[in-house]
N, C-alpha and C positions, 0 to 999 in steps of 0.2 A: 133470260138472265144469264149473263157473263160467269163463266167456271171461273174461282179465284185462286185454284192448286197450284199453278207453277210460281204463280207471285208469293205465294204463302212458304214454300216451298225457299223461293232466291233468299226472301227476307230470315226465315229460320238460318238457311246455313250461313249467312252474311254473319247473324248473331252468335254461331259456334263457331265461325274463327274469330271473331272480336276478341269473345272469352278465353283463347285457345293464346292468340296476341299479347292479351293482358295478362297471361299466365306467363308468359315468354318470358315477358318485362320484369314481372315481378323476381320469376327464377335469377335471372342475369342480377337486378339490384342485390339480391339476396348474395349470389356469387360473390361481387361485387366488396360489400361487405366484408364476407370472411376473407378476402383476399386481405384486404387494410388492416383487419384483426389477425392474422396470421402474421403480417409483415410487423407489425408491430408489437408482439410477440416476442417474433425473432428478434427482435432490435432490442427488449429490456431486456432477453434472455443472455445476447452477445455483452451489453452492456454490465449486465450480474457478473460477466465470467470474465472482464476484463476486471473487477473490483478486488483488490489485494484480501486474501482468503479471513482473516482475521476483521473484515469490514464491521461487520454488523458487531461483534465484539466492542471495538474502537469508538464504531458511533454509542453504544448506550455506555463506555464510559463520558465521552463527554459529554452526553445530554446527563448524566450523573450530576457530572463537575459544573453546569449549567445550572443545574438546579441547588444542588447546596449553594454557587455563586448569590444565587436569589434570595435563599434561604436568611445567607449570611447579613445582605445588605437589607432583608426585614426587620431583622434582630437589630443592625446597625439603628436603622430609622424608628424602633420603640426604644429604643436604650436598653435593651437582652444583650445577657451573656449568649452568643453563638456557641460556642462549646458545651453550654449545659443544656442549653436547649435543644441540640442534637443527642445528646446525649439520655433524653427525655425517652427516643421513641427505639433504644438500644437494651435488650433486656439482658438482663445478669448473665443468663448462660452463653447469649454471643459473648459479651462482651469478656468473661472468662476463655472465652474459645479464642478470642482473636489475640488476646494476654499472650497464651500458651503459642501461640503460632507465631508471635511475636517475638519471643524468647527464644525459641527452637529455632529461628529463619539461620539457615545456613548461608556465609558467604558465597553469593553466585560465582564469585572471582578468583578459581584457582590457580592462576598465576599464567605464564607465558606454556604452553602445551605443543602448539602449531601455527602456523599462519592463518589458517581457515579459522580455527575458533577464535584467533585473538580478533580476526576483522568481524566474527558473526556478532561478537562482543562489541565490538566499538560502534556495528549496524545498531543492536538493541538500544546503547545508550542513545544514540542519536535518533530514532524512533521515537522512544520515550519521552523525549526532550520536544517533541515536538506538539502542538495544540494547536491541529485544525479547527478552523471556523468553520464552522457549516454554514452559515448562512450566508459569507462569502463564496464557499464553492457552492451553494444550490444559485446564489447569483451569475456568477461565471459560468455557471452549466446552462442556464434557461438564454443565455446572452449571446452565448456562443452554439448550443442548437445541438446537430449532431458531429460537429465540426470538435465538440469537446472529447469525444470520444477518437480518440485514431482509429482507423480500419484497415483494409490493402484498399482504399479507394482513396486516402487521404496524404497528404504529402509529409503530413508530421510536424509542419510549422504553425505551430498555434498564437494568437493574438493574444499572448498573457504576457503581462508585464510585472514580475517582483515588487511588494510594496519593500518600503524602505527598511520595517522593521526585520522584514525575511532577511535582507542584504546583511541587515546590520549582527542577526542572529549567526550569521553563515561568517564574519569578519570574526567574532567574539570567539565564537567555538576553533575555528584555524588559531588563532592567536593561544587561544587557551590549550591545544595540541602545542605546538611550536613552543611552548612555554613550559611544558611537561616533557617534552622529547629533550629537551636542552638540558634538564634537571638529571638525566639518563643518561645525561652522554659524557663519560669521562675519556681522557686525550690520555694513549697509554705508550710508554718509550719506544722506538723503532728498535728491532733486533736486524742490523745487520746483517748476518748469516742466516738470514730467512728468507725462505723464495719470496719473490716477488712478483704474484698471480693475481695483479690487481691495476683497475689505471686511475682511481684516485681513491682516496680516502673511505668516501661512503660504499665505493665496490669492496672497497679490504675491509668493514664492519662485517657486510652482505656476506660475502666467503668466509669469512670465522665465524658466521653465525651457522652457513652449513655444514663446517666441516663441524661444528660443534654438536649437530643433531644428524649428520648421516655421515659421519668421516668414520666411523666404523663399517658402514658397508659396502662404502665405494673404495677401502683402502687399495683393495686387489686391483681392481678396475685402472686408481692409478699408478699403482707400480708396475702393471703388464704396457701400460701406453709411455710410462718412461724407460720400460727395457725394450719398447718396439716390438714386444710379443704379444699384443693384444689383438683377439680375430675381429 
């Protein structure tokens, strides 16, 4: 009878590399894997940190304003007062809380200070003024891919087109400045025997507005560059 050790023998180690193979594969897909979950990761984490810091803020006001909108047009469609109905689910002690907060709100608006603050002021109001649609940009975000986000691999020119009402918002608001700056602007006598450190109109406002806020501490500054003794 024929010895069958070396056959026995091929067949085993043929089956501990197979196993040894199939472990290969699986390690690699498993790599694999984490490699797409890591990349993609990185991608919501860049996309989070491109998101203007107040995001999450912004959005649960207007899923707010979304939902009383809702609220309001149920009420419309049973024939309810909306106000009292909201008013329903408001207990005495807010609702004395917010009285008092109400009363106490101090004007945000003190007046002209600097350049910086009057423009971080005219940012807020036009912020404010503004009501994203989510459901337009989660449309334009899935439409447009990761082409919505810019990166340094992207050229900056995005496929978005203004709808009309944005155009028409962005007309209304310049007109309603333009309409407000003219109401401000009073035409004051020319004095003759006054330098003339300007080359039209709007640069002589510009200049009397700075010598009116730092013409005390450049006085020296320009009386040493008109006697030619300045270092």
């Amino acid at each position: 009878m024929a010895d069958a050790g070396p056959s026995t023998s091929a067949s085993s180690a043929d089956q501990v590399r197979q196993e040894r193979l199939a472990r290969l594969k699986n390690l690699h897909l498993k790599m694999n894997e984490a490699r797409k979950m890591n990349h993609t990761e990185v991608q919501e984490e860049d996309k989070r940190g491109k998101l203007p810091k107040n995001w999450e803020a912004r959005k649960r006001q207007v899923d707010w304003e979304d939902d009383q909108e809702s609220r309001k047009k149920e009420c419309v469609a049973k024939g309810q007062n909306f106000d009292r109905v909201k008013l329903l689910d408001i207990s005495a002690e807010d609702a004395e809380k917010w009285d008092r907060l109400k009363k106490n709100k101090k004007n945000p608006d003190q007046g002209f200070s600097d350049y910086e603050a009057a423009t971080h002021r005219q940012y807020q109001r036009l912020t404010k003024a503004i009501k994203p649609d989510l459901k337009d940009y989660e449309k334009e975000k899935d439409k447009m891919g990761d082409a919505f986000y810019a990166g340094k691999d992207t050229l900056g020119v995005l496929e978005h087109k203004d709808t009309e009402e944005a155009v028409d918002r962005m007309v209304n608001d310049l007109e309603k400045q333009i309409d407000k700056r003219s109401k401000y602007s009073r035409r004051r006598a020319h004095d003759e025997d006054e330098d003339i450190d300007y080359i039209n109109e709007r640069n002589m406002k510009f200049n009397k507005k700075l010598e009116r806020f730092y013409g005390t501490y450049t006085a020296e500054i320009k009386q040493n560059l008109e006697r030619g003794t300045a270092v």
